[in-house]
Structures are given as C-alpha cells and as structure tokens.
KOLBA-587517 format. One record per residue (C-alpha): residue number from 1; x, z, y. Coordinates in steps of 0.05 Angstrom, whole numbers, padded with zeros to 5 digits, always signed. Layout:
<recs>
  num       u       w       v
  NUM       X       Z       Y
...
</recs>
This chain:
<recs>
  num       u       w       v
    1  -00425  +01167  +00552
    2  -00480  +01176  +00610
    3  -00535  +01207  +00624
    4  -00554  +01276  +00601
    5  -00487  +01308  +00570
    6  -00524  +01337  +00517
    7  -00485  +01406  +00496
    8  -00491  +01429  +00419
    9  -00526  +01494  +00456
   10  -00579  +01453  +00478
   11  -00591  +01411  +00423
   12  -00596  +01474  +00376
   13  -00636  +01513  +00437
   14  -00704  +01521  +00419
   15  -00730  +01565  +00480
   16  -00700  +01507  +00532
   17  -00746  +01484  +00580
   18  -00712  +01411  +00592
   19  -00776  +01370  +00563
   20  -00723  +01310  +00544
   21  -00649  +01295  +00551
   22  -00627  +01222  +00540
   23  -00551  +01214  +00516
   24  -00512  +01144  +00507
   25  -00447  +01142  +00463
   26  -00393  +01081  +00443
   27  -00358  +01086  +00381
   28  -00300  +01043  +00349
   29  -00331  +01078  +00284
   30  -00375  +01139  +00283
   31  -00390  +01176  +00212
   32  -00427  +01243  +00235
   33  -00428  +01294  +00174
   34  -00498  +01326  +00151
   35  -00529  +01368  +00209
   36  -00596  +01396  +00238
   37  -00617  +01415  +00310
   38  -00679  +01446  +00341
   39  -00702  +01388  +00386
   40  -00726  +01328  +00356
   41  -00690  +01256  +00358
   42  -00695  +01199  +00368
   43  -00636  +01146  +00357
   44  -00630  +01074  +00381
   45  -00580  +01023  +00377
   46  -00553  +00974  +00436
   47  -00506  +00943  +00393
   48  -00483  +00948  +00321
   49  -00518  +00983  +00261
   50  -00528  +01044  +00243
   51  -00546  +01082  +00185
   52  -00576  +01157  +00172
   53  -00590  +01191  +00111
   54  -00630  +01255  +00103
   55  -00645  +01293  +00043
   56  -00702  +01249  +00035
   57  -00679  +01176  +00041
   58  -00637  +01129  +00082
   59  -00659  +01084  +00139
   60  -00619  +01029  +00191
   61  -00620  +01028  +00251
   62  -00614  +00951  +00280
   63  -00606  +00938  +00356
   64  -00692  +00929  +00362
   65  -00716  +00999  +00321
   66  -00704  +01074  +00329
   67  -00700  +01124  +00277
   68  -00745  +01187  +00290
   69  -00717  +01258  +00265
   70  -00757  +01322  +00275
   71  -00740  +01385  +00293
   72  -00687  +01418  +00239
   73  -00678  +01360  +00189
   74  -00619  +01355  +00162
   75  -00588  +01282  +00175
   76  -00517  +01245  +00175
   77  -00502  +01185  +00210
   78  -00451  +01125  +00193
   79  -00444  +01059  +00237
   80  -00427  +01001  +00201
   81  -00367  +00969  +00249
   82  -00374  +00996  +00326
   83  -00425  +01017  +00346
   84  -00461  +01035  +00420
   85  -00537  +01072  +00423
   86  -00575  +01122  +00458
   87  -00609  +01186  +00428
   88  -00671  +01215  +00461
   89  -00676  +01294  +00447
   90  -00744  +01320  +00449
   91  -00751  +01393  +00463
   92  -00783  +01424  +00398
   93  -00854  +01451  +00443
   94  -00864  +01376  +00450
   95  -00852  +01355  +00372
   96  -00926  +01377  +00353
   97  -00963  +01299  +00362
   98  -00900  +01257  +00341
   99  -00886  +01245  +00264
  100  -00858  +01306  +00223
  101  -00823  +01258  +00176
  102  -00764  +01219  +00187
  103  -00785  +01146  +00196
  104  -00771  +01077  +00225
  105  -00808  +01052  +00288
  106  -00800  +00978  +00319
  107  -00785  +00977  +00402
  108  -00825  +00969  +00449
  109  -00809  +00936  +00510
  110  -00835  +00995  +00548
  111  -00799  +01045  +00512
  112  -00738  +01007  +00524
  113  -00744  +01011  +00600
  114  -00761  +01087  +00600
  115  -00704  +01101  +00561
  116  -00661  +01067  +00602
  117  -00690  +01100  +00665
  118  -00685  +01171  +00634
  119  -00606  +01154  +00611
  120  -00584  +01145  +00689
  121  -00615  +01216  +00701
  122  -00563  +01267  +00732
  123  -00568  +01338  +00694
  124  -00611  +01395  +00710
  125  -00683  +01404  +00712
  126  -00733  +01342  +00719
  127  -00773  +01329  +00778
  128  -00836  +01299  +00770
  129  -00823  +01232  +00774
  130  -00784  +01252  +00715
  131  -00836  +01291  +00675
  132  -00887  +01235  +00687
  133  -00841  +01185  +00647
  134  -00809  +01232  +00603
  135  -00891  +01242  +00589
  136  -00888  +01168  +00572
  137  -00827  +01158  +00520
  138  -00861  +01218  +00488
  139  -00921  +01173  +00481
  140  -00890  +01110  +00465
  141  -00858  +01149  +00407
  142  -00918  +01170  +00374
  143  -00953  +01107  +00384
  144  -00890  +01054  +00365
  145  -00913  +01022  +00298
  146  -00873  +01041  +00230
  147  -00823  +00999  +00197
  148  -00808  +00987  +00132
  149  -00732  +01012  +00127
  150  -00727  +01078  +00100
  151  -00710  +01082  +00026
  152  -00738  +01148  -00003
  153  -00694  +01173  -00053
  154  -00718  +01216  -00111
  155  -00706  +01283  -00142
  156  -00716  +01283  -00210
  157  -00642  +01281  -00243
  158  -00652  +01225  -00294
  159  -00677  +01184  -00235
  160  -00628  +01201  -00194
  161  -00578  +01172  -00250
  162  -00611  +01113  -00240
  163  -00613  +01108  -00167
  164  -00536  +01129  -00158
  165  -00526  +01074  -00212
  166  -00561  +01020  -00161
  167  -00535  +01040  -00111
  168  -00455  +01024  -00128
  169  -00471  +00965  -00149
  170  -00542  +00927  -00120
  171  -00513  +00863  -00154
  172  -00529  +00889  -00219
  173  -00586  +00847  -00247
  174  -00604  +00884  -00313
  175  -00681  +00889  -00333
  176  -00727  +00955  -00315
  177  -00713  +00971  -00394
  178  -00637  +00979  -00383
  179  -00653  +01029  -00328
  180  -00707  +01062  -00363
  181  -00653  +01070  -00424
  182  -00612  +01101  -00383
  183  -00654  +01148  -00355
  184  -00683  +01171  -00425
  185  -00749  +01150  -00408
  186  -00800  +01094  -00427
  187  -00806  +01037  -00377
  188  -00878  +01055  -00368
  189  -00855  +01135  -00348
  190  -00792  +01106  -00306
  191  -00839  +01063  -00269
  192  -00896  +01120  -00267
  193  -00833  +01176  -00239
  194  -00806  +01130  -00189
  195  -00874  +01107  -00159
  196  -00893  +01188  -00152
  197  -00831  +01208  -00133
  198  -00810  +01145  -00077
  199  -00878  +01109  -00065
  200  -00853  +01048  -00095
  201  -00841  +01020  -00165
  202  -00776  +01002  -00191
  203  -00775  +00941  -00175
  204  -00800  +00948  -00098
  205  -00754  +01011  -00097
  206  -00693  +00968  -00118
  207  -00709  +00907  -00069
  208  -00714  +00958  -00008
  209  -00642  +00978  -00024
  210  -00624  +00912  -00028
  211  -00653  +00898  +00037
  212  -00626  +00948  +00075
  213  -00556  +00937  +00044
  214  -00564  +00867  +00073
  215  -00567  +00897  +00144
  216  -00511  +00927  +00144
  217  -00471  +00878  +00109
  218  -00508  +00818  +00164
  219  -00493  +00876  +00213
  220  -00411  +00869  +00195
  221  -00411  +00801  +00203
  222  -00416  +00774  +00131
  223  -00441  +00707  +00114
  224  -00505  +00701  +00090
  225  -00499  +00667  +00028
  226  -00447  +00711  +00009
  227  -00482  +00773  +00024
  228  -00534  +00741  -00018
  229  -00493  +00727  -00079
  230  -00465  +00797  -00069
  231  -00526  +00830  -00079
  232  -00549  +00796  -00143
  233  -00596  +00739  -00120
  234  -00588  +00675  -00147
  235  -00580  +00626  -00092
  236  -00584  +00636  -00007
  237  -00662  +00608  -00010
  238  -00678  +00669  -00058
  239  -00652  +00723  -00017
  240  -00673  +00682  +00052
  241  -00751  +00684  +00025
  242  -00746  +00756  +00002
  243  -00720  +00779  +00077
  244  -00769  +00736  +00107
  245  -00821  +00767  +00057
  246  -00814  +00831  +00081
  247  -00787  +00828  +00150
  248  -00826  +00770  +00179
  249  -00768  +00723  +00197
  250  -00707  +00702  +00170
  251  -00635  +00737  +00181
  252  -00609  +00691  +00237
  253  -00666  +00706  +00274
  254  -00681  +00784  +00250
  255  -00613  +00790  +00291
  256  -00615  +00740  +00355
  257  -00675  +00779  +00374
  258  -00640  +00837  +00389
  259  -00618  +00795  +00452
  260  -00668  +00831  +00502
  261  -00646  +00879  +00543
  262  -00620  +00948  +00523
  263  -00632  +01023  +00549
  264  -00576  +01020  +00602
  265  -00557  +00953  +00610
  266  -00557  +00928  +00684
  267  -00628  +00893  +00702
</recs>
C-alpha cells in the first residue's frame, strides 16, 4: 500500500482538515463487510474487479470506472479473484458539489494522472501544489460522465422475493408472468412496482443483473460463450449484441481497454 496510510480515525473524522488522502491496496481476495465513514469515496480499480453493494443497489467496478460513495453510506466491498485499486477519500466539507448518491463514473485520462500524482504523496498536510490538484480530482469527479452499472435493488418484500429469486440463478428464463405469480401481483402491477421502485422494468431490471454478473464472471477469466450460456442466453451472438447494446463494444474489447495506464503505475 502507498501513499496516504489512511487511519480508520481519519476516514471516520469529520472535523479533519486533510482536503483528500489517496490510498492504494493489493489483495489475493478482499471481501470488506458493510461499513460507513465520514469522508466521501471514491474507489478505482488497477487490476481485477470489484464489486460494492449499498443498501441501495450493487455496482462493478472494472479497471476503466470508479465507484463514488458519499459521506456515511453504508457499503461492502467483494473482488472477484485479486484484486489491486486506489481509493480517493474526500473530506466531508468538500462533498457538497459531487453526487450524494452512489453511482458509476467512466475515467478520465486526467483523473487517472491526478490520482496517481496524489498516491505518491508523503503524509501530513498538503502544500499548494497539492491543494491545486487535489482541487482538480475534486473536479474531475463531479464532472466524469455516469455509467450504467449500478443495479438498484428494491424494497417492497414481494419484490424483493423476486429479485433474491434472480439473483441465485440469472439463467432462469421464465416469462414476467412466472415472476409476477410469485410475487402475488399482476404483471401489469409487478412491472408498474419495479419501474417505481428501481427505474427500470422487469425486463431492463433483469438484463442489468445479467450484465453486471457478466463482469465479474469475464472479470474471473471465464469464457465467453460459457458465461453466456450460464446466464440464460441462447447462443454467444445473443449475449455478444446485448453487451455491445448497452456498453458500446463487445467483451474482448470492454476489457483490453483497460490497458492504459493506471494511478501509480511507472510513466
């Protein structure tokens, strides 16, 4: 680990003048259990996949996006084989302009660099060098564009039934009226819940889980016709188009472009 050594005092601090502290970790494994801290975060991977779940939804976190986490939400985090990243703490004073919801945001090449700067930092207090480009990451985060890789999870009971239900087992192919029957609800009010509750119909709810089950399973080093057979689609081309679909590209080359450089790799 290098960089700032980022003590659970300071992460929980909320009266802490440090504007940001930038910490890098290697795991064989890492599986962090449900927590909260004062400063906001922002997590990044250099290599592997990550995933963290909230009491909101679950998101990955692939080698070219960060996951954003405000001040005092609750998350857990699980890496899918090992895993190296960064996290960027943002003291909570400086929270105010950046997202209040846990989301997804795509790098940016400039981001990259900062955070890489910032993570060969020695401890203390920052010079002004240092504010300027901490000043910067803090801008980069609120502008980076969204992704698409959270899956918002509901809280009605007889959806969550549903959802738990999809969830063990995304292979399972069975119509909206199965689900709907096992909820106790008409298709029309399953699709009307989920779509108030999540954002997205059943359907679109379902594929997102699929999707990001995919990551992590391309992430691991499966194949990927048989991570497409394993999630229910009926042939490689099927699952190819729906990735492409909603990702822009297909999943050979969603993952050789997390070639470019890291935060901390050698220039």
């Amino acid at each position: 680990m290098s960089g700032y050594m980022l003590s659970p005092s300071l992460a929980q601090a909320e009266d802490d003048p440090l504007l940001i502290a930038v910490i890098r970790r290697e795991d064989d494994a890492r599986d962090t259990a449900s927590h909260s801290h004062a400063r906001g975060q922002l997590l990044g991977a250099l290599h592997g996949l990550l995933s963290v779940h909230t009491e909101d939804g679950q998101w990955v976190v692939p080698a070219i996006h960060a996951v954003w986490i405000p001040p005092h939400h609750r998350h857990g985090l699980r890496s899918h084989g090992p895993f190296s990243g960064w996290s960027v703490y943002v003291a909570e004073a400086a929270c105010g302009t950046l997202p209040d919801r846990p989301c997804t945001m795509r790098m940016s090449g400039l981001l990259r660099e900062a955070v890489s700067r910032a993570a060969s930092w020695p401890g203390g207090s920052l010079g002004q060098a240092q504010q300027r480009l901490a000043t910067v990451i803090l801008d980069e985060i609120g502008d980076m564009p969204r992704e698409p890789l959270g899956l918002p999870m509901p809280v009605d009971a007889r959806l969550k039934r549903v959802t738990r239900a999809l969830l063990d087992d995304l292979g399972d192919n069975r119509r909206q009226d199965a689900w709907a029957k096992m909820a106790g609800l008409s298709v029309r009010s399953l699709a009307r819940h989920f779509a108030e509750e999540t954002g997205f119909g059943f359907n679109e709810w379902r594929q997102r889980a699929r999707l990001l089950r995919a990551l992590e399973l391309l992430a691991s080093g499966q194949p990927v016709t048989a991570v497409a057979l394993d999630l229910g689609y009926a042939n490689v081309s099927a699952f190819i188009d729906m990735f492409r679909r909603t990702l822009g590209t297909t999943p050979a080359k969603y993952f050789s472009d997390e070639s470019g450089p890291r935060p901390g790799a050698a220039s």
